[in-house]
C-alpha positions in Angstrom: -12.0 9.9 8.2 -14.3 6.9 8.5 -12.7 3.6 9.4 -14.2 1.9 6.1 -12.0 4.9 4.1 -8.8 3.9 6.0 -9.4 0.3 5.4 -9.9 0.5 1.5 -7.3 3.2 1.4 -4.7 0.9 3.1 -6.2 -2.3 1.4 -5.3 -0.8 -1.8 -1.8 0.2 -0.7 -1.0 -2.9 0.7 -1.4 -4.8 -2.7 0.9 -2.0 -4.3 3.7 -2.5 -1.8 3.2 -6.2 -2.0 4.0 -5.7 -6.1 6.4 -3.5 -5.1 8.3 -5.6 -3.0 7.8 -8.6 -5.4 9.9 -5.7 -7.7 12.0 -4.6 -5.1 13.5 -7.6 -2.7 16.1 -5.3 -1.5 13.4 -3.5 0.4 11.9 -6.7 2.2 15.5 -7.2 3.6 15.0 -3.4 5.4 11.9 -4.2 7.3 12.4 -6.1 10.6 10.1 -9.7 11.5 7.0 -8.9 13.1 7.2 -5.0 12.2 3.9 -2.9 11.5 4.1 -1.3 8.3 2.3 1.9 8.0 1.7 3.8 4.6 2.2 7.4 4.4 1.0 8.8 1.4 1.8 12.4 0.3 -0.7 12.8 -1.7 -3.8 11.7 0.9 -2.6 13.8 3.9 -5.8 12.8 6.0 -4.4 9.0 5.8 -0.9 10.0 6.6 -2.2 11.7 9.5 -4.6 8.3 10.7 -1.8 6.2 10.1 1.2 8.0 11.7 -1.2 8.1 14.8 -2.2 4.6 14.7 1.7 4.0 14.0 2.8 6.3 17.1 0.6 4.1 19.5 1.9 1.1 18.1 5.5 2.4 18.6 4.6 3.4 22.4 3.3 -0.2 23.2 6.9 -1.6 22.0 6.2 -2.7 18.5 8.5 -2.2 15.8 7.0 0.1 13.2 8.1 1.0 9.8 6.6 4.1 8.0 6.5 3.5 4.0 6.0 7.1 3.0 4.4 7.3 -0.6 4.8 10.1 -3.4 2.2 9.1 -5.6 0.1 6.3 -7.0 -0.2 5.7 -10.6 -2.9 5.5 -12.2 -3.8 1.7 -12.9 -3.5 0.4 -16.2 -4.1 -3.2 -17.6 -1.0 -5.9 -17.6 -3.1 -7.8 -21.5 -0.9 -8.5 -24.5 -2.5 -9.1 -27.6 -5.9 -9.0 -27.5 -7.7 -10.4 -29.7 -12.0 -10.3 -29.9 -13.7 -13.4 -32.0 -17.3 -12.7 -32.6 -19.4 -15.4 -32.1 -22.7 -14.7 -33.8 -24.0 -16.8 -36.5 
């Protein structure tokens, strides 16, 4: 997998846990200062596998690692309340 992939792949994860955490404080309290957080997703296998071995070097140079492991992503949808068009033309 290229190293742009991984990047977007974990860019785009990244935002969701942050949104997830925002939703979910309980889960910041689990994850130690200064730990590497890893996403495993089950659904991209050939991320999980990039990022458990970036994760498993981290882990043998002494950092503290978390694995998030991922079932699915939902589909994005939009956050508007009513919308309303105004037409502008004369």
């Amino acid at each position: 997998m290229r190293k742009e992939d991984v990047f977007k792949k974990n860019h785009l994860l990244g935002i969701e846990f942050d949104r997830y955490l925002l939703e979910h404080p309980e889960i910041l309290e689990q994850i130690p200062e200064n730990a590497e957080i890893y996403f495993l997703p089950e659904d991209d296998p050939d991320l999980s596998e990039e990022n458990l071995k970036i994760a498993e070097t981290q882990k043998a140079e002494g950092r503290k690692v978390i694995l998030v492991k991922i079932g699915r992503l939902s589909p994005p949808h939009s956050r508007l309340e009513d919308v309303r068009l105004e037409s502008m033309t004369f």
